[in-house]
PyMOL Python script that loads the backbone (N, CA, C, O; Angstrom):
from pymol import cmd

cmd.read_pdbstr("""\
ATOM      1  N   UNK A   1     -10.944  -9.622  55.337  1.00  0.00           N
ATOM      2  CA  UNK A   1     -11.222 -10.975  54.856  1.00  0.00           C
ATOM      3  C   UNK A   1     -11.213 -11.020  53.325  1.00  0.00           C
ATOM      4  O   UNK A   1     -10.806 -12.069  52.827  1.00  0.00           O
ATOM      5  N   UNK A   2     -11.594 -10.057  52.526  1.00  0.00           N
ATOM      6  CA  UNK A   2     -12.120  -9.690  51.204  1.00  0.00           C
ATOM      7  C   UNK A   2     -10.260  -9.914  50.564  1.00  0.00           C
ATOM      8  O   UNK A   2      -9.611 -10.406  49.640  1.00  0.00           O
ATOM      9  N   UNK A   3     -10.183  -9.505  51.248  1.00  0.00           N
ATOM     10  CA  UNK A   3      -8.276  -8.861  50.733  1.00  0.00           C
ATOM     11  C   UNK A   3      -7.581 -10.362  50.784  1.00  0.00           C
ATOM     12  O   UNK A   3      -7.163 -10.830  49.725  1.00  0.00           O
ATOM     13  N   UNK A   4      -7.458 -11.102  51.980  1.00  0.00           N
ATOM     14  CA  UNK A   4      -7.097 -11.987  51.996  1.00  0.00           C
ATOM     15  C   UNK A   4      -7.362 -13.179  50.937  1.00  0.00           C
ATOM     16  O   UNK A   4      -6.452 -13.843  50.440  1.00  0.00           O
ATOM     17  N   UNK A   5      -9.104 -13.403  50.587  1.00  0.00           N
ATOM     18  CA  UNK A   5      -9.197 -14.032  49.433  1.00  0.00           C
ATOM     19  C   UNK A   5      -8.472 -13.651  48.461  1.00  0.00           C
ATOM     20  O   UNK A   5      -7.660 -14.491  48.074  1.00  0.00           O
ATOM     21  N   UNK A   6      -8.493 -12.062  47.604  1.00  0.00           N
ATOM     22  CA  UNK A   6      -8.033 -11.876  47.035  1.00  0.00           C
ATOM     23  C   UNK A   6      -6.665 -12.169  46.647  1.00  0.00           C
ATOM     24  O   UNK A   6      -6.424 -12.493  45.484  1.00  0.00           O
ATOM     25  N   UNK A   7      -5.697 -12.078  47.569  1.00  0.00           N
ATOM     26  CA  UNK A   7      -4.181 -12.898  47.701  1.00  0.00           C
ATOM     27  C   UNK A   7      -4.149 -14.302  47.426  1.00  0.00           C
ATOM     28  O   UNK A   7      -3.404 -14.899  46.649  1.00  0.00           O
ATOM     29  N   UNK A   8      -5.006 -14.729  48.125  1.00  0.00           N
ATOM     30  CA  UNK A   8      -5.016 -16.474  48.114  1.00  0.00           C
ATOM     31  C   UNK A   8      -5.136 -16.751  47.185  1.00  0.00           C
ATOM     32  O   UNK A   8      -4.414 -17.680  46.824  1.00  0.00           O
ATOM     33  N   UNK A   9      -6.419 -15.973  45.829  1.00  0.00           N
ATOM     34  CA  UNK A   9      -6.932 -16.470  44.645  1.00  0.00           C
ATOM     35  C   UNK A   9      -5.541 -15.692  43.638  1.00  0.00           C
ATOM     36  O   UNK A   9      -5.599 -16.017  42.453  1.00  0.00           O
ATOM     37  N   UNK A  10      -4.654 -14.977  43.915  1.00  0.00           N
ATOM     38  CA  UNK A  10      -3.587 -14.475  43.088  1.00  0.00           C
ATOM     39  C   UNK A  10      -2.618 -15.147  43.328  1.00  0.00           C
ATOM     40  O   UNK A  10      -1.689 -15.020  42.531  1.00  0.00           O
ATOM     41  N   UNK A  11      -2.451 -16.006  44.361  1.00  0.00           N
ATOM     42  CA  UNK A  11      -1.288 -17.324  44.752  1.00  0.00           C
ATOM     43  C   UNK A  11      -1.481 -18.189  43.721  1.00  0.00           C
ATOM     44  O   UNK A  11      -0.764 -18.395  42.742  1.00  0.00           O
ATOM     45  N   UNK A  12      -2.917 -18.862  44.154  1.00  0.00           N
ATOM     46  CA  UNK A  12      -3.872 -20.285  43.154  1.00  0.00           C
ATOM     47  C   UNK A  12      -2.622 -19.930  41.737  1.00  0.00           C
ATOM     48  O   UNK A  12      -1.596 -20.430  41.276  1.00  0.00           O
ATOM     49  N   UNK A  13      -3.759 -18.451  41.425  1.00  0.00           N
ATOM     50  CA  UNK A  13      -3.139 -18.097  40.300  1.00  0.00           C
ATOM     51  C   UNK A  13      -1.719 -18.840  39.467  1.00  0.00           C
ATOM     52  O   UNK A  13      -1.563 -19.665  38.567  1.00  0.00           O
ATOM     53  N   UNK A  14      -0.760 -17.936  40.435  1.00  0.00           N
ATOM     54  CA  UNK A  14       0.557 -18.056  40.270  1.00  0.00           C
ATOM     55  C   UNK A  14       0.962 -19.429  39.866  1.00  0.00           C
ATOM     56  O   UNK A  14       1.471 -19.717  38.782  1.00  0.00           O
ATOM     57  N   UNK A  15       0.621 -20.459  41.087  1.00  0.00           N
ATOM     58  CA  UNK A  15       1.011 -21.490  41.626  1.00  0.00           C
ATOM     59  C   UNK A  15       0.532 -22.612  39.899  1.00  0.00           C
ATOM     60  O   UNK A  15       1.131 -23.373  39.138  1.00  0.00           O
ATOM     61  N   UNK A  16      -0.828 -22.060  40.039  1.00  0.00           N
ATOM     62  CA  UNK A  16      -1.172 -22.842  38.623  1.00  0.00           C
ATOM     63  C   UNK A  16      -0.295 -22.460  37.080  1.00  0.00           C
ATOM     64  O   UNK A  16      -0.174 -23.181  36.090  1.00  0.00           O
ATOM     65  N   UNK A  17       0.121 -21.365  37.268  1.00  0.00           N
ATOM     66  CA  UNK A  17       0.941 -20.930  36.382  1.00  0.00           C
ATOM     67  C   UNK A  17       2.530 -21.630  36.103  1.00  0.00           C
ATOM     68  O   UNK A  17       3.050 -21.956  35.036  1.00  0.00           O
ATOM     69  N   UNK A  18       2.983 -21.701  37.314  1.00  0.00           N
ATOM     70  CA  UNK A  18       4.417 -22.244  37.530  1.00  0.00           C
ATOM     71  C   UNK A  18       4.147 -23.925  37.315  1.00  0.00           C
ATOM     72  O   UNK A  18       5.144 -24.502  36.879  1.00  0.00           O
ATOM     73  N   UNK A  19       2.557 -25.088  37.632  1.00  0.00           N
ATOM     74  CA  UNK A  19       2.809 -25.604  37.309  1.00  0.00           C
ATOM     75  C   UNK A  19       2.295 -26.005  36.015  1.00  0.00           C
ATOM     76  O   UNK A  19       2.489 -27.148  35.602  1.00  0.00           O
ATOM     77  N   UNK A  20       1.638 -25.121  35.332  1.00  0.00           N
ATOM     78  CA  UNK A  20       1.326 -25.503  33.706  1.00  0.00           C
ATOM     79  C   UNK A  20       2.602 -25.298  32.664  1.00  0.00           C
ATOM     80  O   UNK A  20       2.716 -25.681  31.500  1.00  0.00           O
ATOM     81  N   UNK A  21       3.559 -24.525  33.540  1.00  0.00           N
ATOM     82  CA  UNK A  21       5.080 -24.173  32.802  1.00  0.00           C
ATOM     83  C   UNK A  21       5.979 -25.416  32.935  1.00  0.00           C
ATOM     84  O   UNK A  21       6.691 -25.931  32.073  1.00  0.00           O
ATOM     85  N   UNK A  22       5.783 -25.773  34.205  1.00  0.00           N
ATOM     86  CA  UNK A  22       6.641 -27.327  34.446  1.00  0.00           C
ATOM     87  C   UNK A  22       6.003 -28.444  33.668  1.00  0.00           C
ATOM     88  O   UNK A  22       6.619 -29.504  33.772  1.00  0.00           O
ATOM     89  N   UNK A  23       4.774 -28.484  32.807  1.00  0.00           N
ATOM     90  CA  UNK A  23       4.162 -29.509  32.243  1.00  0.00           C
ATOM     91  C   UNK A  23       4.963 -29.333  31.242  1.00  0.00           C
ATOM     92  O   UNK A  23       5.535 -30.337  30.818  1.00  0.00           O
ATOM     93  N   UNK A  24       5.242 -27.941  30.550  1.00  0.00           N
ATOM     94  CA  UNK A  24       5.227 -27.377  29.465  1.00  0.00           C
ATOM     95  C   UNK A  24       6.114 -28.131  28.952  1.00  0.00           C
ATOM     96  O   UNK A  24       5.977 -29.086  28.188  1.00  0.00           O
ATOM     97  N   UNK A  25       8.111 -27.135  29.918  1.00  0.00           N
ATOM     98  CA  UNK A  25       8.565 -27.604  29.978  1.00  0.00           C
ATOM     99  C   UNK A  25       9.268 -29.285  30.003  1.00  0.00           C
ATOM    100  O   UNK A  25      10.282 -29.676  29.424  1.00  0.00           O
ATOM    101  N   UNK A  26       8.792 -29.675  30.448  1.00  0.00           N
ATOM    102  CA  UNK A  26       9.293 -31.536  30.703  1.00  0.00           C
ATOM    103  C   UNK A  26       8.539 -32.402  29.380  1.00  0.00           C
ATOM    104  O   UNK A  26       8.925 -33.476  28.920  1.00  0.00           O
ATOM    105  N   UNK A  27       7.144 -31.446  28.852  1.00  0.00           N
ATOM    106  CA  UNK A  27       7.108 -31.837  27.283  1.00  0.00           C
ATOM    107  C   UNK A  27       8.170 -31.442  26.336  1.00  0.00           C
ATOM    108  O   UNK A  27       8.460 -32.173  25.389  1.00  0.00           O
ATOM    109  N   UNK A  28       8.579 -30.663  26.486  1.00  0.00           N
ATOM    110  CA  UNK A  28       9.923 -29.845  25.818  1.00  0.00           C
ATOM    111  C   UNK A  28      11.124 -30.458  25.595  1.00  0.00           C
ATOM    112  O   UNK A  28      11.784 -30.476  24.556  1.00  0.00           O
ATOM    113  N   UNK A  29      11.462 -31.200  27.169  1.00  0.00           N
ATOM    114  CA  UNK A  29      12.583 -31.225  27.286  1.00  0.00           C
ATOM    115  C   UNK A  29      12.288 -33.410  26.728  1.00  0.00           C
ATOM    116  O   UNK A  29      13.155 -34.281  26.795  1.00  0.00           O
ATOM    117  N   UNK A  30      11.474 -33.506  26.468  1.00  0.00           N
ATOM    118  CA  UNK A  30      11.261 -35.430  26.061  1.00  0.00           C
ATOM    119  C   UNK A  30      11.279 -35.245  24.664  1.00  0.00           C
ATOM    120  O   UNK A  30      11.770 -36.092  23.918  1.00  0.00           O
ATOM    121  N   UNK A  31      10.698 -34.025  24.194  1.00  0.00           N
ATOM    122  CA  UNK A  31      10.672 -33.978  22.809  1.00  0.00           C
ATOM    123  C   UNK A  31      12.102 -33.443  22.477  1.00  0.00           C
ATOM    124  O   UNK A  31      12.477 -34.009  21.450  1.00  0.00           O
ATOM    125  N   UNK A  32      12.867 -32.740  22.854  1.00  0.00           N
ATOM    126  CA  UNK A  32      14.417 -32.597  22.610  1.00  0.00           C
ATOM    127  C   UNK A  32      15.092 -33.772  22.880  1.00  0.00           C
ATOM    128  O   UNK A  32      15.775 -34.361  22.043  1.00  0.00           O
ATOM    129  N   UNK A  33      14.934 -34.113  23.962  1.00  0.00           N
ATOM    130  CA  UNK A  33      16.021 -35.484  24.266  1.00  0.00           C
ATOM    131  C   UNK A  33      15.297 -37.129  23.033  1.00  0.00           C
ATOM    132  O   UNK A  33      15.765 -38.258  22.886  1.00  0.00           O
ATOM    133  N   UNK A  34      14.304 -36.596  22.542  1.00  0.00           N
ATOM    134  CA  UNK A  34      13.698 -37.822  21.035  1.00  0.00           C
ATOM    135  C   UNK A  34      14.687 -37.469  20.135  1.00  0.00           C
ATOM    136  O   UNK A  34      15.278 -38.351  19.511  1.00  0.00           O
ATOM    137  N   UNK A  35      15.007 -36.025  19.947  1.00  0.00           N
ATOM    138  CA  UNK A  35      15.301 -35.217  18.973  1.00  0.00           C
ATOM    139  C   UNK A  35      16.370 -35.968  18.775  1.00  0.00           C
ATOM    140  O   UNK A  35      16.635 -36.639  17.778  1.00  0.00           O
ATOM    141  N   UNK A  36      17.217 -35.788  20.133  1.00  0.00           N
ATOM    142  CA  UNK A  36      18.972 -36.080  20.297  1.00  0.00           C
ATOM    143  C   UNK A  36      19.185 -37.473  20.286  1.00  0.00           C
ATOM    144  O   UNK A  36      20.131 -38.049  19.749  1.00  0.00           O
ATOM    145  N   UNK A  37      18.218 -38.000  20.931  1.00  0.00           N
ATOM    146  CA  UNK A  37      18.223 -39.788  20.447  1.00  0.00           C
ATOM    147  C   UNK A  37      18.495 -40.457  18.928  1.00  0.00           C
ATOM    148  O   UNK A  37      19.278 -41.394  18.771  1.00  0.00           O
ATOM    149  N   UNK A  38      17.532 -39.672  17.540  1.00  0.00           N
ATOM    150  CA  UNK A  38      17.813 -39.723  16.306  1.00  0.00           C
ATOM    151  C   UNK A  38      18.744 -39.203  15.796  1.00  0.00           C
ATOM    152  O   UNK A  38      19.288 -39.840  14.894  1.00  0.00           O
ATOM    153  N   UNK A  39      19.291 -37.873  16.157  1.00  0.00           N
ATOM    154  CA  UNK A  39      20.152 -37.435  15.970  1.00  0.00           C
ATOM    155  C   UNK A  39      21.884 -38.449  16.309  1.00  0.00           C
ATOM    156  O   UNK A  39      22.882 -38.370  15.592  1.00  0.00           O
ATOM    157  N   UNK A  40      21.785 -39.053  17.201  1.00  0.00           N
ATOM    158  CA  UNK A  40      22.659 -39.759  17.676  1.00  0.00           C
ATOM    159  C   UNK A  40      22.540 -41.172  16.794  1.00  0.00           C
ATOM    160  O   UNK A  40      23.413 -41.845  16.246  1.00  0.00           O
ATOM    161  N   UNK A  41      21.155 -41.331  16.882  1.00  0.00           N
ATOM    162  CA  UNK A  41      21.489 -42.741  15.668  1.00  0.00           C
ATOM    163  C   UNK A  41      21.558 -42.350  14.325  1.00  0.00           C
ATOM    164  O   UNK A  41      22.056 -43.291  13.707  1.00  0.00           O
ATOM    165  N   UNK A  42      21.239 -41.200  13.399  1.00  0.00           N
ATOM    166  CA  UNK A  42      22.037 -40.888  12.409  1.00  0.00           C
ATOM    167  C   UNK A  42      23.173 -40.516  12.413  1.00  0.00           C
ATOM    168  O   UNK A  42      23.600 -40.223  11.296  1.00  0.00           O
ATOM    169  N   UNK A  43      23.969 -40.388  13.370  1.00  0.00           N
ATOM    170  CA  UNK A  43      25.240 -40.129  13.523  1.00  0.00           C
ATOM    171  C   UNK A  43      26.232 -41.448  13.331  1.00  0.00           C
ATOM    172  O   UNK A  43      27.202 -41.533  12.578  1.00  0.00           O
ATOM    173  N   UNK A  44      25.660 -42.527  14.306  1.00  0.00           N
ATOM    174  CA  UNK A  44      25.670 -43.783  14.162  1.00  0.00           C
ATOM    175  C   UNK A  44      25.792 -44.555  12.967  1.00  0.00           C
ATOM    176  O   UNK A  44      26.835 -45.150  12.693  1.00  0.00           O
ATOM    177  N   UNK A  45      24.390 -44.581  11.969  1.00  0.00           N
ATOM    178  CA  UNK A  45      24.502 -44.830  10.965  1.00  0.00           C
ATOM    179  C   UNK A  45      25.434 -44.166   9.967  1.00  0.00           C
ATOM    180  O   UNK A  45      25.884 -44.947   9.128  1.00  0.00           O
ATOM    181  N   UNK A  46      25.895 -42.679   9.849  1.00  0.00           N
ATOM    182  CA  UNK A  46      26.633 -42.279   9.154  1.00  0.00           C
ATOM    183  C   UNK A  46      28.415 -43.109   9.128  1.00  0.00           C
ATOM    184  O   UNK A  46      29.205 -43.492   8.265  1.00  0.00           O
ATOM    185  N   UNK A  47      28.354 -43.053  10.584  1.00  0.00           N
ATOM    186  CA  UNK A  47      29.753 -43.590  11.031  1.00  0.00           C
ATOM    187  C   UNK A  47      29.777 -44.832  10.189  1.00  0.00           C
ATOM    188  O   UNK A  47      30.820 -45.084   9.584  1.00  0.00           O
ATOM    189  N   UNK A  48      28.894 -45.522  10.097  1.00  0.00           N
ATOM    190  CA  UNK A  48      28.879 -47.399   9.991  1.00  0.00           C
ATOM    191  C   UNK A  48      29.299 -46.958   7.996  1.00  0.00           C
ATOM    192  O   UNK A  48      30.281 -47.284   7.329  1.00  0.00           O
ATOM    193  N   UNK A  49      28.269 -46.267   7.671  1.00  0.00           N
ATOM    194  CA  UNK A  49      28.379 -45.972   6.188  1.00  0.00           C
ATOM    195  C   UNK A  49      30.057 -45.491   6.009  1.00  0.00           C
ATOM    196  O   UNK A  49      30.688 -46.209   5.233  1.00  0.00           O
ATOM    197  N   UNK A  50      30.812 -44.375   6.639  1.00  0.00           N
ATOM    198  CA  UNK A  50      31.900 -44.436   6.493  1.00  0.00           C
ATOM    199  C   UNK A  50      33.027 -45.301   6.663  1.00  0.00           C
ATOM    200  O   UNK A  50      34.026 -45.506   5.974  1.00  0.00           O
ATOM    201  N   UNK A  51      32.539 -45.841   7.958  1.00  0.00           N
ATOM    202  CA  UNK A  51      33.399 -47.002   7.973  1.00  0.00           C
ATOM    203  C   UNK A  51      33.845 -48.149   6.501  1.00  0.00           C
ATOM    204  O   UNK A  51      34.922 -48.432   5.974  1.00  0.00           O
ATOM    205  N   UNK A  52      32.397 -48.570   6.234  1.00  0.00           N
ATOM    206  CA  UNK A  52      32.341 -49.488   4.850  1.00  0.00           C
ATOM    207  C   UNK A  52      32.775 -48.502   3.463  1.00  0.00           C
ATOM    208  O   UNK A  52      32.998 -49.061   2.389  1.00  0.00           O
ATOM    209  N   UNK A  53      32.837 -47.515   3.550  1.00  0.00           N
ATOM    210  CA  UNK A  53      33.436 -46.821   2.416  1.00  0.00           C
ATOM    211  C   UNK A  53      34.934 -46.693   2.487  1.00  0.00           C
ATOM    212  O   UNK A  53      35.755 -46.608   1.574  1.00  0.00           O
ATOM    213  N   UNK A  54      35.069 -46.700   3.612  1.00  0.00           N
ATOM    214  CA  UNK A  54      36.836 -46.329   3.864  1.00  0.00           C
ATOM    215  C   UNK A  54      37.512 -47.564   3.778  1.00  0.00           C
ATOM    216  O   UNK A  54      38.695 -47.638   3.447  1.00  0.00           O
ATOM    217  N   UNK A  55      36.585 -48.851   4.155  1.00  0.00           N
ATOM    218  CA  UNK A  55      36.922 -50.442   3.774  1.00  0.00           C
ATOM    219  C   UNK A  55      37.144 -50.797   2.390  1.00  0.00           C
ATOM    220  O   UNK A  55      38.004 -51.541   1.920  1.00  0.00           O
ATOM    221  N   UNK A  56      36.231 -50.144   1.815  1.00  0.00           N
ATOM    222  CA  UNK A  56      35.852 -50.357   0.286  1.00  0.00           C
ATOM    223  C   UNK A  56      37.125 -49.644  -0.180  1.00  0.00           C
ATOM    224  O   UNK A  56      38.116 -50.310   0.119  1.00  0.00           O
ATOM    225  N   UNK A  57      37.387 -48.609  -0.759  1.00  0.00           N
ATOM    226  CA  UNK A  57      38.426 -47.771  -0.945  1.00  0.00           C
ATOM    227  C   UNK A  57      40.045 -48.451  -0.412  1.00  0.00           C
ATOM    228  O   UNK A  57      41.140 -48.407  -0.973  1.00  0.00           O
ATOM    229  N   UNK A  58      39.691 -48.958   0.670  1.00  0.00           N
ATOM    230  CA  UNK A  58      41.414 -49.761   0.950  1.00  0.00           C
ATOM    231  C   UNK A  58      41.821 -50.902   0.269  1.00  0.00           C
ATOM    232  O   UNK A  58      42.966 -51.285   0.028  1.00  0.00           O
ATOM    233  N   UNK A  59      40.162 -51.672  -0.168  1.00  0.00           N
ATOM    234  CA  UNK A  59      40.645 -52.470  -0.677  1.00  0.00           C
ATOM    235  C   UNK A  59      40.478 -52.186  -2.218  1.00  0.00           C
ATOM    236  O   UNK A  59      41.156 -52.997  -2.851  1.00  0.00           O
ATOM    237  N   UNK A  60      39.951 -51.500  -2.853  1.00  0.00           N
ATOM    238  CA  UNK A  60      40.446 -50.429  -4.071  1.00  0.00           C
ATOM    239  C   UNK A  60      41.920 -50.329  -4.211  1.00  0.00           C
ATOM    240  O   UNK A  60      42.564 -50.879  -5.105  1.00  0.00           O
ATOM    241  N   UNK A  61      42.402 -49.597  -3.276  1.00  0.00           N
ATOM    242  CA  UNK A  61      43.922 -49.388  -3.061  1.00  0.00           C
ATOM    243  C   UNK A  61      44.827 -50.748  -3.357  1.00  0.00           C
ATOM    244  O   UNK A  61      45.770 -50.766  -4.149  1.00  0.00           O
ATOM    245  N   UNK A  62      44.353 -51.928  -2.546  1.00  0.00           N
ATOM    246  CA  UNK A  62      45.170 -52.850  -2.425  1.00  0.00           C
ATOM    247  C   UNK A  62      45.342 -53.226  -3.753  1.00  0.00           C
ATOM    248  O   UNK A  62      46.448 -53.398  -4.265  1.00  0.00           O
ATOM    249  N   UNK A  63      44.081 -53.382  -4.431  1.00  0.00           N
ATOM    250  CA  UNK A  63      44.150 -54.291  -5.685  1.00  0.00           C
ATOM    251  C   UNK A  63      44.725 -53.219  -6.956  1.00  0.00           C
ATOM    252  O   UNK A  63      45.214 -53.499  -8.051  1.00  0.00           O
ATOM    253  N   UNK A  64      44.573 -52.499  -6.607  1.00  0.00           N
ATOM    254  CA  UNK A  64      45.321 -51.402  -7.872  1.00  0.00           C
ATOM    255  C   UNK A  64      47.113 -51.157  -7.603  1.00  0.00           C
ATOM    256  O   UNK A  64      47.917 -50.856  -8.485  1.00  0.00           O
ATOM    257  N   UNK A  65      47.343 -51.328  -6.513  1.00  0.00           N
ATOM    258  CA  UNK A  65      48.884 -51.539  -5.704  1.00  0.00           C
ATOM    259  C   UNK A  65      49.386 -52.920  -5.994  1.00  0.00           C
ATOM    260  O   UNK A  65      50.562 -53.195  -5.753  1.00  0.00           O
ATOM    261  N   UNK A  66      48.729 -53.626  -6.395  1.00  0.00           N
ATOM    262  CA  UNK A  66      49.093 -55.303  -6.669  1.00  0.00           C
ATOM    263  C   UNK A  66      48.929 -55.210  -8.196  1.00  0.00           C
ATOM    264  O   UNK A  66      49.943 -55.627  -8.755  1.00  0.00           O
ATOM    265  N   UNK A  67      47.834 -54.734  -9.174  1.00  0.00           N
ATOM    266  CA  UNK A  67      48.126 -54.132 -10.504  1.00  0.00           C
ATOM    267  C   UNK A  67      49.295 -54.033 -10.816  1.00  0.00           C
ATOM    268  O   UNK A  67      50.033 -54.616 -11.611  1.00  0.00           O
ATOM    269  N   UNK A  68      49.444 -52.858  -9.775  1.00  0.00           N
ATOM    270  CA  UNK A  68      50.727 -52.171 -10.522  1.00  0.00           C
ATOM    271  C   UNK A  68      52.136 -52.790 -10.059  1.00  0.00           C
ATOM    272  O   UNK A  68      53.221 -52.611 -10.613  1.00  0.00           O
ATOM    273  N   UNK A  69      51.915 -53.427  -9.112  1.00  0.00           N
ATOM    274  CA  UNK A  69      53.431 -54.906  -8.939  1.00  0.00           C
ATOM    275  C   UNK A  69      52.839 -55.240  -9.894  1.00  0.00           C
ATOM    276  O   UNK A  69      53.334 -54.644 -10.850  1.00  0.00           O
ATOM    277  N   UNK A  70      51.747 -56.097 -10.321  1.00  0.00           N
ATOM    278  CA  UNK A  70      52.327 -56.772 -11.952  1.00  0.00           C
ATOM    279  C   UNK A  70      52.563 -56.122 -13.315  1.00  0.00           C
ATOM    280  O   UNK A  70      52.907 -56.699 -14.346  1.00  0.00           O
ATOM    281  N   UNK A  71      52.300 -54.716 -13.128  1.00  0.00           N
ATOM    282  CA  UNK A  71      52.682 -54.429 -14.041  1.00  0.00           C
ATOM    283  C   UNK A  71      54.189 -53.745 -14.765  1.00  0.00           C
ATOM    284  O   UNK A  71      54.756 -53.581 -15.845  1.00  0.00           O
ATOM    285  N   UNK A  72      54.371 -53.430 -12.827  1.00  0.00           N
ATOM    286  CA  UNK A  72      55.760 -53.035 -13.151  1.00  0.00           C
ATOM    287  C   UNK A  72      57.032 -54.391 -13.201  1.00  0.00           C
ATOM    288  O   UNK A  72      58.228 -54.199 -13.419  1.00  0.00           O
ATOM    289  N   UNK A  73      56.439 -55.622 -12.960  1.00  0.00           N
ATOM    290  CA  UNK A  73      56.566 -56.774 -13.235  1.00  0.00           C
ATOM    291  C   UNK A  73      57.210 -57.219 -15.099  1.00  0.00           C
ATOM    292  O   UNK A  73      58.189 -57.908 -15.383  1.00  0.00           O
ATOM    293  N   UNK A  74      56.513 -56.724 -15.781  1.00  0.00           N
ATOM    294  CA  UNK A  74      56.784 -57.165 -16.954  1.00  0.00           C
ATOM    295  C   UNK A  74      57.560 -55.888 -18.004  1.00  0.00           C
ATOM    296  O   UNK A  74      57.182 -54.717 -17.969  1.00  0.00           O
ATOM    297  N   UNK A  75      58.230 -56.182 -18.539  1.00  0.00           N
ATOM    298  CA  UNK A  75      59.402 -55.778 -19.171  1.00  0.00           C
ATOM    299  C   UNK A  75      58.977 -54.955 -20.783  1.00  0.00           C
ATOM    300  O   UNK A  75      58.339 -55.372 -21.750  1.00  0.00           O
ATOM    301  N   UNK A  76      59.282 -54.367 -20.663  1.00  0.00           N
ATOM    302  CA  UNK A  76      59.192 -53.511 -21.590  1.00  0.00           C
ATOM    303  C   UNK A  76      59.754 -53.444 -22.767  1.00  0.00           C
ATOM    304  O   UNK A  76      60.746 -52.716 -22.731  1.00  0.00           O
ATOM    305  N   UNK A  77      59.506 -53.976 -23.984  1.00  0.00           N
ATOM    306  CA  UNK A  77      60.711 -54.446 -24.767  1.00  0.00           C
ATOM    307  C   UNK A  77      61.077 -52.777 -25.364  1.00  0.00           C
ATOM    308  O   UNK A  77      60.221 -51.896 -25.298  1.00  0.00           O
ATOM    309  N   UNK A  78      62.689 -52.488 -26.031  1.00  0.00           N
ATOM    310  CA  UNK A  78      62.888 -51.336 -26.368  1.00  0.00           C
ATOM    311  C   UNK A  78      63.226 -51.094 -27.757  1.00  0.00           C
ATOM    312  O   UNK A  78      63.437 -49.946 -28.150  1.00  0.00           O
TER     313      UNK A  78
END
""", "prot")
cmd.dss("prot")
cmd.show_as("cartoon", "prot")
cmd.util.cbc("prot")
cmd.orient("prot")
């Protein structure tokens, strides 16, 4: 009988073990998937920032490409 408790109370054991690891875990795994949530919206935001820079810059381009039609526009006396 003595023996048998003894097993039963080394199961408890176990059993409490495997589920203080599954608490552990699934805190783990909410605080990673927060992680990857911000991570994903700074990614987001980076994109949006490149986007408007690569807008900005084209139209840089345009107006310095239209410059230079007017400048290759006017004549050069010799």
């Amino acid at each position: 009988m003595h023996m048998e408790i003894g097993k039963f109370t080394e199961l408890e054991e176990k059993i409490k073990h495997i589920v203080s690891e599954q608490v552990f875990l699934k805190k783990q795994i909410t605080i990673l998937e927060d992680a990857l949530k911000n991570k994903e919206s700074e990614i987001e935001e980076y994109k949006n920032r490149f986007r408007v820079l690569e807008e900005e810059r084209d139209s840089v381009r345009a107006r310095v490409d239209s410059l230079l039609d007017l400048l290759a526009d006017i004549e050069v006396p010799k």
